[in-house]
C-alpha positions in Angstrom: 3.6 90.0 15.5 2.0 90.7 18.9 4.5 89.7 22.0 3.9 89.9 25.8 6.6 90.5 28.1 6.8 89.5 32.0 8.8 91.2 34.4 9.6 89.8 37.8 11.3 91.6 40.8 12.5 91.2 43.9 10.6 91.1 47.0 9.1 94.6 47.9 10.9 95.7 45.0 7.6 97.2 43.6 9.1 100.7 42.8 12.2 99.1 41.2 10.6 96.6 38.8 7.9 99.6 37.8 10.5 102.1 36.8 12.4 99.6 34.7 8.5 98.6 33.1 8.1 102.2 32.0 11.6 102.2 30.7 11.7 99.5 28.8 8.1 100.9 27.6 9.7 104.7 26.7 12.9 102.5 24.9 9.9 100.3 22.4 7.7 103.9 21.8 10.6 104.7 19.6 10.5 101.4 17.8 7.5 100.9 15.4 7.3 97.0 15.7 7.6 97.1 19.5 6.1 100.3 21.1 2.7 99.6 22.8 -0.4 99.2 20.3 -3.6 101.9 20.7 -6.9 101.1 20.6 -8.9 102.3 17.9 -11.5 104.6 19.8 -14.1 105.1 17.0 -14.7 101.3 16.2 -15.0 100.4 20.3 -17.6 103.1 20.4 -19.5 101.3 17.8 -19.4 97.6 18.5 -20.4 95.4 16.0 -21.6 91.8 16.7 -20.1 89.1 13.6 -21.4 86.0 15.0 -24.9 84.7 15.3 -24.1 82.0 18.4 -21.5 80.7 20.3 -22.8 76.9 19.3 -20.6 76.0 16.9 -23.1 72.5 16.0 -26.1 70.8 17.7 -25.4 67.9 20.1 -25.4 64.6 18.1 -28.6 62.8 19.5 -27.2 59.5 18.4 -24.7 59.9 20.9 -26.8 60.6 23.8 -29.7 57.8 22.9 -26.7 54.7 22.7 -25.9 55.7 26.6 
C-alpha cells in the first residue's frame, strides 16, 4: 500500500531535517514494502492514452431550459 511521509524541522534546520530524510530513506531501501518505488522507464517512454475524453456525460439540457 503506497504511504507518504512528512517531515518537519526546525527553523534553518534545512541540513538537519535532509540528513535524517535520507536516512530514514537508506533504513526503508532495505525493506521491500517500504523502500522508495522506481519508475518503470520503458512504459514512460511509450505513453499510451486509455481514455477517449475527460467528459464523463453531456450536460442535461432539461436542466438548463427550466432556469
Amino acid at each position: 500500500m503506497p504511504f507518504g511521509l512528512q517531515v518537519t524541522g526546525r527553523f534553518r534546520g534545512d541540513q538537519e531535517l535532509l540528513d535524517a530524510a535520507e536516512a530514514m530513506e537508506q533504513a526503508f531501501a532495505n525493506i521491500p514494502g517500504l523502500q522508495r518505488p522506481r519508475p518503470d522507464i520503458g512504459k514512460l517512454a511509450k505513453p499510451t492514452i486509455d481514455f477517449k475524453s475527460i467528459v464523463t456525460h453531456p450536460p442535461l439540457q432539461a436542466a438548463f431550459a427550466e432556469s
